[in-house]
C-alpha positions as CSV (number, residue, x, y, z in Angstrom):
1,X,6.9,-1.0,9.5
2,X,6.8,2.8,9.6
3,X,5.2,5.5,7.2
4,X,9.0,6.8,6.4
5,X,10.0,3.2,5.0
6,X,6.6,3.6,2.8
7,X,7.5,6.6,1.7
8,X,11.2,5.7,0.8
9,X,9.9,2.5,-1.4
10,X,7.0,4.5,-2.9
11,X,8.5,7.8,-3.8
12,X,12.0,6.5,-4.9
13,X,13.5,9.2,-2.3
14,X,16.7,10.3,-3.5
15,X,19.2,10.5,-0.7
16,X,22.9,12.0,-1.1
17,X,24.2,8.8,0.6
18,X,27.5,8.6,-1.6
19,X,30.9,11.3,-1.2
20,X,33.9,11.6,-4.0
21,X,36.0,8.5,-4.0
22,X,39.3,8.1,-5.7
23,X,38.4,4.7,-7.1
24,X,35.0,6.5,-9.0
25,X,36.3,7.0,-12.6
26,X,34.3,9.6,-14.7
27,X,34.0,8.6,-18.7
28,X,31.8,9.5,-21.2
29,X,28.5,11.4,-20.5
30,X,26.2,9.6,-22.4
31,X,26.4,6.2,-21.1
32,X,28.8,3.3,-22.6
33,X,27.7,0.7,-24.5
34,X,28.8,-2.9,-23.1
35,X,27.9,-6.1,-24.4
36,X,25.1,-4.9,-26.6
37,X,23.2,-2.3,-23.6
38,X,23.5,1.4,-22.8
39,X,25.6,1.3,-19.2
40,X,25.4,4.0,-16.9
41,X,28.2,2.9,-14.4
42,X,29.9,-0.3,-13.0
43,X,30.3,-1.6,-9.8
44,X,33.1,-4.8,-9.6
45,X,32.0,-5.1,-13.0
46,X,28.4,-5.6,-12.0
47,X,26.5,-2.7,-14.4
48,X,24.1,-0.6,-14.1
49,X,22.4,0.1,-17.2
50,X,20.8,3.2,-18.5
51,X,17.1,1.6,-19.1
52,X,17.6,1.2,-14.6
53,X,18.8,4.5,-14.5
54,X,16.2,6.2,-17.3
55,X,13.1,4.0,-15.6
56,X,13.9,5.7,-12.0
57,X,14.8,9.0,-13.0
58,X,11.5,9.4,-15.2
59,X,9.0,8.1,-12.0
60,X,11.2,10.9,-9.9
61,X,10.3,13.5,-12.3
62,X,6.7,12.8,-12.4
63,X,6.6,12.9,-8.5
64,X,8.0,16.1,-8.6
65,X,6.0,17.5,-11.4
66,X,3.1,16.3,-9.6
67,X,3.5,17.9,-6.3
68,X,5.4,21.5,-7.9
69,X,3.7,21.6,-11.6
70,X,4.8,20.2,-14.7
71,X,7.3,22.9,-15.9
72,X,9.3,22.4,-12.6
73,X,12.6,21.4,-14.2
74,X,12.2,24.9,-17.2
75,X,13.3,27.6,-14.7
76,X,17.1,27.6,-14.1
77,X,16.6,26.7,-11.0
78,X,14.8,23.9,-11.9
79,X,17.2,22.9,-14.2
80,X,19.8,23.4,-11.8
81,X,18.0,20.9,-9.4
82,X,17.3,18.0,-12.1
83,X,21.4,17.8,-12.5
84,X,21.1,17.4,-8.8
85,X,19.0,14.9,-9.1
86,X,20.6,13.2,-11.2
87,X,23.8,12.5,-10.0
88,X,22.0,11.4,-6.7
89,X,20.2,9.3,-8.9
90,X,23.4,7.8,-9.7
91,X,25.3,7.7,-6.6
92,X,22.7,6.0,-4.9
93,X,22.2,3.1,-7.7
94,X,25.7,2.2,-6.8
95,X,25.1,2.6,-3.3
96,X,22.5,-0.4,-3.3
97,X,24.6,-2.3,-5.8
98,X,27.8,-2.5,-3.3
99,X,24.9,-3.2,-0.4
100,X,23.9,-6.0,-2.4
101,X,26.6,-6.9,-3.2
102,X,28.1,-7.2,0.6
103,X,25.1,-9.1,1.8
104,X,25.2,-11.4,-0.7
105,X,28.7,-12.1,0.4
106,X,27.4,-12.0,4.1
107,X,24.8,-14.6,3.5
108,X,22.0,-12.0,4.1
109,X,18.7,-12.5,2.6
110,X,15.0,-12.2,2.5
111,X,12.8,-14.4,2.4
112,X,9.3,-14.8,0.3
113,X,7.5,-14.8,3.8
114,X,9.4,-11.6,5.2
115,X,8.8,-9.8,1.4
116,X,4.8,-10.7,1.8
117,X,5.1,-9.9,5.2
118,X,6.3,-6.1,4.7
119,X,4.2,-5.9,2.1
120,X,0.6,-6.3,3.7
121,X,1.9,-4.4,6.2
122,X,2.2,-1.7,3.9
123,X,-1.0,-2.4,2.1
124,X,-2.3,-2.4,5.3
125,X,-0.8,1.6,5.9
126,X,-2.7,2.8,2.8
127,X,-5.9,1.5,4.0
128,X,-6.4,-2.3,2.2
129,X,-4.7,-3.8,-1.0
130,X,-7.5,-1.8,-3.6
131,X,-6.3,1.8,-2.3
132,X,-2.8,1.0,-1.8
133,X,-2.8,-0.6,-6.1
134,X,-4.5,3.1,-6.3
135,X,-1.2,4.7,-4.7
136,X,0.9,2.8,-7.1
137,X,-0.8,3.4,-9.7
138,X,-0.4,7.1,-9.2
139,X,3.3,6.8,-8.6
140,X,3.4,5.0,-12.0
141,X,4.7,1.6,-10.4
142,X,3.6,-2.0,-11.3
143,X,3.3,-4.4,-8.4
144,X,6.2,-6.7,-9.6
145,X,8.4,-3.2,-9.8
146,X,7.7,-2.4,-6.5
147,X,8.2,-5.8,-5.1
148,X,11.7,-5.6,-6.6
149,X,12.0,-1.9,-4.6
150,X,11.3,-3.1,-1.6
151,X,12.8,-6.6,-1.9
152,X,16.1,-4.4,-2.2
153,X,15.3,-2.1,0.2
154,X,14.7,-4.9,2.7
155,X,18.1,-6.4,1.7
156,X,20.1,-3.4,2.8
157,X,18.2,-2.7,5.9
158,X,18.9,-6.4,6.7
159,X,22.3,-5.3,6.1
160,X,22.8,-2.1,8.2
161,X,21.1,-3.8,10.9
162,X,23.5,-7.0,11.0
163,X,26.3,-4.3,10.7
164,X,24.9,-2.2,13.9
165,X,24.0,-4.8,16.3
166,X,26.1,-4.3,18.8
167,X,26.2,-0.3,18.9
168,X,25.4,0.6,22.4
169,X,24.2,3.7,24.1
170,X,25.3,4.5,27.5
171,X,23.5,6.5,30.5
172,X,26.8,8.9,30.9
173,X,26.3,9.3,27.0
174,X,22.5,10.0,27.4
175,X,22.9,12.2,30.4
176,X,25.7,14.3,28.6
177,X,23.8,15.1,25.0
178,X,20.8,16.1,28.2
179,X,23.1,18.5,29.5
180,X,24.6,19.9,26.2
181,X,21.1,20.2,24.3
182,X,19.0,21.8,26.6
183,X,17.4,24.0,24.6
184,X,16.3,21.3,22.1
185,X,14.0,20.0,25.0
186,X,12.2,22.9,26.3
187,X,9.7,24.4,24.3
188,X,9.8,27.7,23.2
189,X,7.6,30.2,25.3
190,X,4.8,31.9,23.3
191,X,2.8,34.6,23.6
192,X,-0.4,36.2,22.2
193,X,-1.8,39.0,21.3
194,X,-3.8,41.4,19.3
195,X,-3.0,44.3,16.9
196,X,-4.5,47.1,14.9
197,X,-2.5,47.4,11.7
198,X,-3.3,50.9,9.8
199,X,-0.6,52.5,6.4
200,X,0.2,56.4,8.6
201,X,1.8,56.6,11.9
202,X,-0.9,59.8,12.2
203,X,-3.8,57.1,11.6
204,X,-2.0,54.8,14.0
205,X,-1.1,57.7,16.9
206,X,-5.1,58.3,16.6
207,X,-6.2,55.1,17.1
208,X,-3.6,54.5,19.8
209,X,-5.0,57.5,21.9
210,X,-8.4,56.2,22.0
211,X,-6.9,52.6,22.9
212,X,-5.2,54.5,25.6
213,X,-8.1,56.0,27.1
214,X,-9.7,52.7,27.7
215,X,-11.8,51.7,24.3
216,X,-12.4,48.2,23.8
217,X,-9.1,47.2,21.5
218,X,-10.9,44.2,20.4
219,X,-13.5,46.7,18.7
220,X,-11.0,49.1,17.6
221,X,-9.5,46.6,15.7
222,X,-12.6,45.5,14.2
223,X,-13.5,48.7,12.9
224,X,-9.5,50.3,11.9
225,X,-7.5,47.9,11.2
226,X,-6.5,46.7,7.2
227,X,-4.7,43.2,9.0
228,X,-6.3,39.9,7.6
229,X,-7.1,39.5,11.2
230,X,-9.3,42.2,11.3
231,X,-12.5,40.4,11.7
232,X,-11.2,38.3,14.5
233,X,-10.4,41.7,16.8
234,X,-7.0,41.7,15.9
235,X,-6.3,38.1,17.6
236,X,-3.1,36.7,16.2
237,X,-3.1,33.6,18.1
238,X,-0.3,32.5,20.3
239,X,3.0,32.3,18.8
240,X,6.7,32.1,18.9
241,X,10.6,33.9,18.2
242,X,10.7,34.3,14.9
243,X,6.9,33.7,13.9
244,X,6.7,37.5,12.8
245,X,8.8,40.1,11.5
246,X,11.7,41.3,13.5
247,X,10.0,44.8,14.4
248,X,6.9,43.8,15.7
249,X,8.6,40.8,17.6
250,X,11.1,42.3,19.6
251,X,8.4,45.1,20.8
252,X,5.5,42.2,21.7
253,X,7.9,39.7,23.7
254,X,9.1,42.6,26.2
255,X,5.4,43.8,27.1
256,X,3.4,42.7,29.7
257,X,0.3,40.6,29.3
258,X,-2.4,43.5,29.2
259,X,0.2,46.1,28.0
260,X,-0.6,48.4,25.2
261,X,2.2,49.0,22.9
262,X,3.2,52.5,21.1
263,X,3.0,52.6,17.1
264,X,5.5,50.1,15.8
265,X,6.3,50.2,12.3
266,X,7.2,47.6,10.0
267,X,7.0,46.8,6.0
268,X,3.5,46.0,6.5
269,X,2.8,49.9,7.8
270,X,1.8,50.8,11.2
271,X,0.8,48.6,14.2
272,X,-0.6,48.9,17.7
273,X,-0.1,45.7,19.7
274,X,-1.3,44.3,23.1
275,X,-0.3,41.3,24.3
276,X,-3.5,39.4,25.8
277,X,-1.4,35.9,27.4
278,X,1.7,34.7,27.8
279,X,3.4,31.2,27.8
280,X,6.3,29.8,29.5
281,X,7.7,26.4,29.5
282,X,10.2,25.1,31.9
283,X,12.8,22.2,31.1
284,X,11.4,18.7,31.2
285,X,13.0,16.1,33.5
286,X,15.5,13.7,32.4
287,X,13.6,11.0,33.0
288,X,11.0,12.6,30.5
289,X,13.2,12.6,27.6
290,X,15.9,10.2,28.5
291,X,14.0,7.4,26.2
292,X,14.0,9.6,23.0
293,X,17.7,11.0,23.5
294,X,18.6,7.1,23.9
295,X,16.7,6.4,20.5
296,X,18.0,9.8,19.0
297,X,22.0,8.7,19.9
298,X,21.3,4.9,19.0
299,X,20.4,5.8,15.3
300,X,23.1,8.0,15.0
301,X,25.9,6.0,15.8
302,X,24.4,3.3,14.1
303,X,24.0,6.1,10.8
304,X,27.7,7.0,11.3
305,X,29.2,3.6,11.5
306,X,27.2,2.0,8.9
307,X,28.7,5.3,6.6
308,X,32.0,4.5,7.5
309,X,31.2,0.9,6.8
310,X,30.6,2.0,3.5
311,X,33.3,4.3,2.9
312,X,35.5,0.8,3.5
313,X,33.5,-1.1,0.9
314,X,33.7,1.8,-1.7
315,X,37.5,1.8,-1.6
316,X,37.6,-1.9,-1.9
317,X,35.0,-1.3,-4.8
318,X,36.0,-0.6,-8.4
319,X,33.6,1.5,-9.3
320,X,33.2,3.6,-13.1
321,X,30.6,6.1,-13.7
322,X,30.1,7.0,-17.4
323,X,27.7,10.0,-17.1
């Protein structure tokens, strides 16, 4: 049990798992009454109803309105991103419905042990059953609700594992993405340094004359510069490419450690930088990483066949979507 399938089941993530199929007809865009209920689409004339569809999309939008503000979905923007949402909403209601219904044709299920099972484990994550009913709560989810989420949730996972079992990574495949990607493995160097940030280059030529001469930069800092890091000396820490702007970069990663730059202007006015340290990092070993890259490739292949897996099953499906 990991804190990413927690946050999957509690959140409702929505995921753009599903692409345009041929076989997706597009009706009416309220919904279609069938038998008595408000449908929102059909899979092999299983349906999906709106009161589903409604339930989810509303503890979405109070996720999101709890994390970005309540009038997240009033800008156009915002409004832009709800239709997003929306249709992902959709696609992946019918995603789990053609999971569910494959396994259920595969034999696949979960049992009340395995279902109590994940769930202390999860209880467990949130620190005891009395905080994690707290989280619920919060997310606006009933216990029997949830059980449902993650009984389904477990269903397809049961499913995408049965589908993947025999995926296999080999040591010329690990050894090649090693070669290929080295730059993903080594970290990037770093550097750090101090600067004196003033609004006129004359202010700034001053300052950098008396720097020059040997005053304590440090001090200098303290008592000219207008940066938030004022107090601190000028000390910006150590950092990396593309941590600052563009100007004041490319002039800091081609000193020398104890080098004292000349006035560098930017769109935040006029700086004076010396770099106190640097940081290199050298490539780790193969043996180092070989483990993750193994992990990395394995879920990947298992990723891209289970989506082709699904592509079959969604051409074999009939699906209609009438929003």
């Amino acid at each position: 049990m990991n804190r990413k399938w927690a946050i999957f089941v509690l959140l409702i993530a929505v995921i753009p798992l599903l692409v345009g199929c041929n076989l997706i007809v597009k009706e009416e865009k309220a919904g279609k009454e069938i038998d008595g209920e408000l449908v929102v689409a059909e899979v092999n004339d299983k349906k999906i109803t709106k009161a589903e569809y409604d339930s989810k999309l509303e503890d979405i939008k109070k996720i999101m309105e709890q994390y970005y503000g309540e009038n997240v979905f009033e800008s156009k923007d915002g409004k832009k991103t709800l239709k997003e949402i929306k249709q992902q909403l959709l696609d992946e209601l019918i995603f789990n419905e053609i999971c569910l219904q494959r396994a259920k044709e595969m034999g696949i299920e979960i049992t009340q042990e395995e279902l109590m099972e994940e769930l202390n484990a999860l209880e467990a994550l949130y620190g005891g059953k009395d905080q994690f009913q707290v989280v619920l709560e919060e997310q606006n989810m009933t216990q029997d609700k949830f059980k449902e989420e993650l009984y389904s949730q477990l269903i397809i996972q049961k499913l995408k594992d049965e589908i993947t079992q025999n995926v296999a990574v080999s040591e010329d495949e690990i050894k090649k993405y090693y070669e290929e990607n080295r730059d993903e493995f080594k970290k990037p160097d770093e550097i750090r340094a101090r600067h004196i940030l003033v609004n006129s280059r004359e202010e700034a030529e001053e300052i950098l004359k008396k720097a020059k001469n040997g005053e304590d930069f440090a001090q200098l800092a303290k008592k000219y510069s207008q940066g938030p890091s004022k107090d601190r000396g000028g000390d910006l820490g150590y950092f990396t490419r593309g941590a600052m702007v563009p100007e004041f970069e490319e002039t800091a990663f081609n000193m020398e450690v104890g080098e004292i730059s000349d006035v560098v202007k930017t769109q935040f006015g006029y700086h004076i930088i010396k770099v106190e340290d640097k940081r290199t990092y050298s490539l780790p070993d193969f043996e180092e990483v070989k483990d993750y890259i193994k992990a990395k490739l394995l879920k990947d292949k298992k990723e891209e066949l289970f989506q082709n897996k699904l592509e079959e099953w969604k051409q074999l499906s009939r699906i209609k979507k009438y929003i």
